[in-house]
Structures are given as C-alpha cells and as structure tokens.
Backbone bond lengths (Angstrom), bond angles and torsions (degrees), N, CA, C in turn:
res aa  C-N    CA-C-N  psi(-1)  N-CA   C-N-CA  omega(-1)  CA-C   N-CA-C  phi
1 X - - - 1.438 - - 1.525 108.99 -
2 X 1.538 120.29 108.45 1.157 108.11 151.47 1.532 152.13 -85.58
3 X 1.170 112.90 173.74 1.889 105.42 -160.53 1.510 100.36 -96.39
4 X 1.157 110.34 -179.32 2.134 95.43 -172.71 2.119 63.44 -127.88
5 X 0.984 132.52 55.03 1.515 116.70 155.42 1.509 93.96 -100.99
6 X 1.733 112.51 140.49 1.670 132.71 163.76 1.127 101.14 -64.40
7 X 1.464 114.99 129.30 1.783 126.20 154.65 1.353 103.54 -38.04
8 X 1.506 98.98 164.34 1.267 98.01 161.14 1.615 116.59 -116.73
9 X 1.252 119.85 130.39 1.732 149.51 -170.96 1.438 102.96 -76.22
10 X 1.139 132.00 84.24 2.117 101.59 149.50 0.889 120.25 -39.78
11 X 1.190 137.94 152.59 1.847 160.14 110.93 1.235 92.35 -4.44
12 X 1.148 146.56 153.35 1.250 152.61 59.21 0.973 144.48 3.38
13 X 1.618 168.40 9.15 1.066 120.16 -117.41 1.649 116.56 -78.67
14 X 1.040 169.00 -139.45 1.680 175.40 95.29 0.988 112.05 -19.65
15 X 1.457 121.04 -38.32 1.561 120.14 -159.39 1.255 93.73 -131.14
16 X 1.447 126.71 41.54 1.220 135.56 167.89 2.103 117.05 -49.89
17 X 1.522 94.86 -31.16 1.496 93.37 -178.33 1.575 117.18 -103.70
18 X 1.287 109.54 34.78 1.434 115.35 177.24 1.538 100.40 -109.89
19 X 1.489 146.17 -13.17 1.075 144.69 155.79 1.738 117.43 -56.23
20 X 1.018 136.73 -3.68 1.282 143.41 -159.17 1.249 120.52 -164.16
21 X 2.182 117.24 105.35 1.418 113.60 -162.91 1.776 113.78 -65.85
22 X 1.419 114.08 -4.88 1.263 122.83 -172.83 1.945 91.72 -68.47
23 X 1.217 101.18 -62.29 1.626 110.85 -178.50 1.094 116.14 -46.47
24 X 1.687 140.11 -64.05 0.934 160.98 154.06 1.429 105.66 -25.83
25 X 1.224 136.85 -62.23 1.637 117.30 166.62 1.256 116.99 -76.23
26 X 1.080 134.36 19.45 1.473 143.45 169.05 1.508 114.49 -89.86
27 X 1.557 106.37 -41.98 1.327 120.87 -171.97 1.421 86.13 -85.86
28 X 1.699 150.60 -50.68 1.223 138.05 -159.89 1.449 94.82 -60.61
29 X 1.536 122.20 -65.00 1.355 124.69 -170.63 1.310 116.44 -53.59
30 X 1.049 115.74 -17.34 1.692 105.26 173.62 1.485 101.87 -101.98
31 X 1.526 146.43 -25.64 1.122 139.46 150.25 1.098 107.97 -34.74
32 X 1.634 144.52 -55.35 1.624 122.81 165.68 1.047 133.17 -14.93
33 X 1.537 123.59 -46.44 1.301 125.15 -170.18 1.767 109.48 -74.10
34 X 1.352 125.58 24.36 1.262 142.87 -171.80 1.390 107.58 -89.26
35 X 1.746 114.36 -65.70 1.219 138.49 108.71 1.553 120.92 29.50
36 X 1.023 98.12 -105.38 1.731 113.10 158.66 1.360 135.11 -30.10
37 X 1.128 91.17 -28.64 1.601 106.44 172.03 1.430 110.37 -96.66
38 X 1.095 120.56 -14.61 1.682 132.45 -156.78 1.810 87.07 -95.21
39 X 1.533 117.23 -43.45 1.359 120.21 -174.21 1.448 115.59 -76.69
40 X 1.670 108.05 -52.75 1.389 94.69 178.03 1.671 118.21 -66.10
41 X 1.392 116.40 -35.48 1.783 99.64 156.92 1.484 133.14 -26.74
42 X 1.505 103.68 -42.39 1.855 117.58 -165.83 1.720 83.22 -80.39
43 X 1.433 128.43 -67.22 1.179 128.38 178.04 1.420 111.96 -24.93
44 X 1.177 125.27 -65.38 1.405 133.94 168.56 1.659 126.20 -33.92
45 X 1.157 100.14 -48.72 1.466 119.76 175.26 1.612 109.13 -81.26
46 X 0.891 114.13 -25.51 1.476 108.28 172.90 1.469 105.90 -84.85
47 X 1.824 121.68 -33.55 1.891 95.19 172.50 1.835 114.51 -61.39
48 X 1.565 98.70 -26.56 1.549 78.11 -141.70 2.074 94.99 -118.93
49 X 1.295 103.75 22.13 1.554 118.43 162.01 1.877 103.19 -170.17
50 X 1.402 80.69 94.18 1.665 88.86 166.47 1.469 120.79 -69.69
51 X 1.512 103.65 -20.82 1.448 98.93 -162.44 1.761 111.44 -79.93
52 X 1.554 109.02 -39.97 1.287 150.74 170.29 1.604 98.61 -47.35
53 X 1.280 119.62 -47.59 1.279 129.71 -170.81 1.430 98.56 -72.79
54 X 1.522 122.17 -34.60 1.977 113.94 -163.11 1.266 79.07 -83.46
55 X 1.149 142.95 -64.21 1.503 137.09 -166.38 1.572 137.26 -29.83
56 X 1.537 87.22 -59.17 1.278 90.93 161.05 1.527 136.91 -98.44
57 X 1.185 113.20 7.22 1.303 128.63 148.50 1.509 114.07 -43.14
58 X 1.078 135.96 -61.10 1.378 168.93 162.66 1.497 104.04 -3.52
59 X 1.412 84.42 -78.61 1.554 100.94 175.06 1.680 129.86 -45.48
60 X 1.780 107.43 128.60 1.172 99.70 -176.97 1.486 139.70 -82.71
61 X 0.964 104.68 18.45 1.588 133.64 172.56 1.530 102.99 -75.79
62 X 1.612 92.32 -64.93 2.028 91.36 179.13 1.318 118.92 -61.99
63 X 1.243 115.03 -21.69 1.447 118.49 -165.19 1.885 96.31 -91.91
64 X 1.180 129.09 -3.22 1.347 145.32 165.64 1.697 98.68 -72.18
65 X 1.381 100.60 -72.34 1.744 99.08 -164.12 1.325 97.28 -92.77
66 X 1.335 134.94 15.64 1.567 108.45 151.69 1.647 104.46 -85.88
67 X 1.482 125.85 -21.95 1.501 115.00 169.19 0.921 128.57 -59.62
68 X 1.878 96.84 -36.42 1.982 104.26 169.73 1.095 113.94 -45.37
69 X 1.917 111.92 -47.88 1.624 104.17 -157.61 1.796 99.41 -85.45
70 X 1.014 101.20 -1.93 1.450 104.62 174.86 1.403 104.99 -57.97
71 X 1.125 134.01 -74.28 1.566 162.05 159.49 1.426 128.08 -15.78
72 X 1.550 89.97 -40.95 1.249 117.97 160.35 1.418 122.58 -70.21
73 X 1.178 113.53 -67.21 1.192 114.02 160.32 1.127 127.62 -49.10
74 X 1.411 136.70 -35.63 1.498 124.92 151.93 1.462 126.31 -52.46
75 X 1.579 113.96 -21.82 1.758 102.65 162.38 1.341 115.12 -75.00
76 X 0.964 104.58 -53.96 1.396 118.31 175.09 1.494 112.92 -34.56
77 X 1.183 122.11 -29.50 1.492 122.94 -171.38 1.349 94.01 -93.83
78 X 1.129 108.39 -52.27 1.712 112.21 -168.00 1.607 128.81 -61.28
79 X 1.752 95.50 -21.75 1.498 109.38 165.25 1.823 110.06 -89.70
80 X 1.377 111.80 -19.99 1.502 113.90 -171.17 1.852 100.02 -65.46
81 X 1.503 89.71 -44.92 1.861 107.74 -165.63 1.224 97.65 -60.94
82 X 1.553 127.92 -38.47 1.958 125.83 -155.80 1.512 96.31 -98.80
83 X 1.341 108.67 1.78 1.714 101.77 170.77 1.407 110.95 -109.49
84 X 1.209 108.95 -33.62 1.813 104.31 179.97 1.678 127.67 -46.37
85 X 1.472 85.20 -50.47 1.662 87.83 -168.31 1.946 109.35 -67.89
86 X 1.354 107.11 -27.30 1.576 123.41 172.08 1.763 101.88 -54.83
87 X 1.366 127.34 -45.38 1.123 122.41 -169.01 1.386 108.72 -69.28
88 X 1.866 119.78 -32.90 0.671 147.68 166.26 2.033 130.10 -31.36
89 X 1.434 84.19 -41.51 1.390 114.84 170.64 1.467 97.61 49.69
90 X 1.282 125.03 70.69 1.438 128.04 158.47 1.443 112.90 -129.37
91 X 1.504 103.77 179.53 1.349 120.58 -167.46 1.812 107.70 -57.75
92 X 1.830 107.02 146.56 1.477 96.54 -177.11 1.552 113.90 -56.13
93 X 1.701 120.38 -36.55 1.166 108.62 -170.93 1.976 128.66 -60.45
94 X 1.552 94.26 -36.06 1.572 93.31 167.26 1.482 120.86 -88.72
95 X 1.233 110.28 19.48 1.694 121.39 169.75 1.595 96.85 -80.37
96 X 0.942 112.14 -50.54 1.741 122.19 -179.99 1.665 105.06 -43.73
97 X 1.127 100.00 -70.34 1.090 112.31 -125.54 2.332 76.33 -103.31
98 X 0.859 123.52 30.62 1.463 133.07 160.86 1.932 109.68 -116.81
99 X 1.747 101.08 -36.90 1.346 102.49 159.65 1.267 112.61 -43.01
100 X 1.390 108.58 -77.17 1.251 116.87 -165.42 1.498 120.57 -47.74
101 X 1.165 111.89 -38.54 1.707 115.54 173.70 1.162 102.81 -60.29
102 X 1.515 129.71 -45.77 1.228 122.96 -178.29 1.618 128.97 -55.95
103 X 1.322 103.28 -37.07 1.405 136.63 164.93 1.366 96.64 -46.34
104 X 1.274 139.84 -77.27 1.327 148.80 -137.96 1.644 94.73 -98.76
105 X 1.220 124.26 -26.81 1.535 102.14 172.67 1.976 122.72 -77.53
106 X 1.277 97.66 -22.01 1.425 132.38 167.13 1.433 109.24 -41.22
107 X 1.471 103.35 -68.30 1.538 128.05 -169.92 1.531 104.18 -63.80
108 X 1.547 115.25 -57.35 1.506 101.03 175.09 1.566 116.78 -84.03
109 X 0.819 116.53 -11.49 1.496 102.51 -179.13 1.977 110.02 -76.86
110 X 1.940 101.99 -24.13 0.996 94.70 170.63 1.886 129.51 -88.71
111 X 1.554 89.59 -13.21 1.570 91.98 151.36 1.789 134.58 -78.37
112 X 1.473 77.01 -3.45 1.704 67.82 -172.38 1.790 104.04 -90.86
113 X 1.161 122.18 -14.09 1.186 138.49 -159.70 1.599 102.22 -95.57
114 X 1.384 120.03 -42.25 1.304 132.46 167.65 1.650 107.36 -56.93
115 X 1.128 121.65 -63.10 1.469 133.81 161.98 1.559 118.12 -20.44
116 X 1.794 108.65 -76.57 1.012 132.71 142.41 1.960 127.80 -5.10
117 X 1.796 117.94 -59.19 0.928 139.48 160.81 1.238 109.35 -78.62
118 X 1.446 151.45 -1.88 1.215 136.27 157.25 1.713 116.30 -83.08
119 X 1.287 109.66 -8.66 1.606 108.16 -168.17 1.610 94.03 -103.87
C-alpha cells in the first residue's frame, strides 16, 4: 500500500560547489577539458587546412587561449600525475619517485616537440 505523502526534495542551489575549496578545484579541473576541446579543434584544422591553420595562429586572441589551454593543461597533468601513482597503491617512497619520472618524461617529450615545431 502506498501513501499519497511527497518525498522529500533538497534545494539545490546552482552554485552549490562554490561553498567548499575541495569543490571549487574540482569544478576548475574539470573546466580544463574546455581547453581540450579548444586544442583538438586547432589539431583538426591543422590536418585538413594547413593554410587556415598559419592564419589563424597569427592572431592574438589565439595565441591568448592557446596559453590558457596551455595552463590548463599543466593542471591537468599535475592532478593526472598526483593521482596515478595513488591508484597505483604502492609504497610512499616509490610514489615519489614514479612522480618524478613522470615529471621528467613530460619535460622531454615536451621539449622535444617544441624543438620539433621550430624546424
């Protein structure tokens, strides 16, 4: 037998995750993927109009939000790296020291690619 009494609903409010810095970098870090989308577009445009691609490169607007997604992408990495080795479930000392490799494969692969784009 059911009762004709209404559940009861919380409120919401919208901006429910601005009370709490845990929330608040949750919502930044997933705002990255904004970013992400902004790059693989340019990626896109560079297979299939190279020319379109030097052009608007150019512009200092893009050269604004490719730093954003630059930036972005450095949280994004930096939260990807401090979660892996945790999933990982190993000892604190090779948590370190797997960061750090991670760190350092990062660094050259992103120099080598920078390099790469200068020739």
């Amino acid at each position: 037998m059911a009762t004709k009494r209404k559940p009861y609903v919380r409120e919401v409010d919208c901006c429910w995750w601005k009370g709490n810095p845990y929330y608040r970098f949750y919502m930044l870090r997933e705002g990255c993927s904004v970013f992400m989308v902004w790059v693989s577009l340019l990626f896109l445009l560079f297979l299939f109009s190279p020319s379109s691609f030097a052009t608007l490169i150019k512009n200092p607007i893009i050269c604004l939000l490719n730093f954003a997604a630059f930036l972005a992408s450095l949280l994004h990495t930096k939260t990807w790296y401090d979660l892996t080795p945790k999933a990982l479930n190993l000892p604190e000392a090779k948590l370190a020291a797997i960061v750090k490799w991670l760190w350092a494969v990062t660094i050259v692969f992103g120099a080598l690619v920078l390099l790469l784009s200068l020739f």
